[in-house]
C-alpha positions in Angstrom: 118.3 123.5 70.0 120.6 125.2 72.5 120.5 124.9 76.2 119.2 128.6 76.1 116.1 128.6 74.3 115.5 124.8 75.6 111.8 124.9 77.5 112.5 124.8 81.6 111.8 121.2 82.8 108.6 122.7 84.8 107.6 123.9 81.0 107.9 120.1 79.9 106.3 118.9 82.9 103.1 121.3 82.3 103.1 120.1 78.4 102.6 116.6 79.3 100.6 117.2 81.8 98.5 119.3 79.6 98.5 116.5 76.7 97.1 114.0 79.4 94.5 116.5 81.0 93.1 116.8 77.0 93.2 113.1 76.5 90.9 112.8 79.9 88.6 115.4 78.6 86.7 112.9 76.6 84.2 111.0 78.3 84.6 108.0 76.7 88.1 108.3 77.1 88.0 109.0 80.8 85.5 105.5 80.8 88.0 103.6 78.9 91.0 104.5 81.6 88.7 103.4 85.0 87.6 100.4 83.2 91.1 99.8 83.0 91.9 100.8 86.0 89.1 98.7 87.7 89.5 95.7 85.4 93.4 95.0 84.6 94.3 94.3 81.1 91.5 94.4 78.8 91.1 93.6 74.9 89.3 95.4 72.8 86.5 93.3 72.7 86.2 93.6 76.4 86.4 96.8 76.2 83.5 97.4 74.4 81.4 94.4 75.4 77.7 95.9 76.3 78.9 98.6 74.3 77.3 100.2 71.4 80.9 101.7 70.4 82.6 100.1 67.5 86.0 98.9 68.1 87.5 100.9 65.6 86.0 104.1 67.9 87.6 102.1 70.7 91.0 101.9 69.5 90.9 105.5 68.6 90.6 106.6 71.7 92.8 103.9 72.7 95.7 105.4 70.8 95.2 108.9 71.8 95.4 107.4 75.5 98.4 106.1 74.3 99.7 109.1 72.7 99.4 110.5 76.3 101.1 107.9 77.9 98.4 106.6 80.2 97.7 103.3 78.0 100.0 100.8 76.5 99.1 97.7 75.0 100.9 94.4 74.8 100.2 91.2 72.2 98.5 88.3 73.4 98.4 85.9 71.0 96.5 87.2 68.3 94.5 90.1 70.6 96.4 93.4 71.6 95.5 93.5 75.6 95.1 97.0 76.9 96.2 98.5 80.4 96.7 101.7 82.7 100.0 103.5 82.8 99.7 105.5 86.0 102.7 108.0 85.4 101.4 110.4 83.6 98.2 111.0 86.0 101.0 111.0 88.6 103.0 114.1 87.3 99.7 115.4 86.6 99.1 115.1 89.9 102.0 116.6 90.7 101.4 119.4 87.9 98.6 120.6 89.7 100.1 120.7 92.8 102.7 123.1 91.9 99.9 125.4 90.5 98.3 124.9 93.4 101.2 126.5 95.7 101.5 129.0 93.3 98.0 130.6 93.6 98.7 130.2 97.0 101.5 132.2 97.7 100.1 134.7 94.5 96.9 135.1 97.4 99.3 135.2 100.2 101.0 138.1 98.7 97.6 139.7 97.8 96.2 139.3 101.1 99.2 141.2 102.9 98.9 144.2 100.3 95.3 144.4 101.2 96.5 144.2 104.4 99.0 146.9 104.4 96.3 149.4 102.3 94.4 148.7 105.6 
């Protein structure tokens, strides 16, 4: 791909952020990432302790987590233990700020047109 039809970085930024916005979309996803959040690093069978999800459900939505870049797991002994990434909420974050400022100044220049017709 050549540096002219390369995305902008802001482009990349906003795909991401939209790949982790879908992956928090999904209640049980959303669960999964503040138990993980709340409790550390977690197995699977922690995670769905009480639960009346299967594991293999679990690590479904554990992988699309993953896919997002707001998991990762690590081996511990014979269990996978699970845990947050907070990155990708953090450009998110950052994501939406930038929108933010941009309907801003977008109503900022509305406002002084209405302004002006006045």
């Amino acid at each position: 791909m050549s540096a002219s039809t390369s995305p902008a970085p802001e482009a990349l930024d906003l795909q991401q952020s939209a790949a982790v916005f879908a992956a928090l979309g999904d209640e049980t996803r959303l669960r999964l990432v503040a138990a993980l959040c709340a409790g550390g690093a977690m197995s699977i069978a922690q995670l769905t302790a009480g639960s009346a999800m299967t594991r293999q459900a679990v690590t479904k939505h554990l992988e699309v987590l993953s896919q997002a870049g707001l998991v990762r797991d690590s081996k511990a002994g014979r269990e996978r233990l699970w845990m947050f990434e907070p990155g990708q909420v953090e450009a998110a974050r950052r994501s939406l700020e930038a929108i933010g400022r941009q309907w801003e100044f977008a109503l900022g220049k509305l406002k002084l047109a209405v302004e002006a017709e006045h």
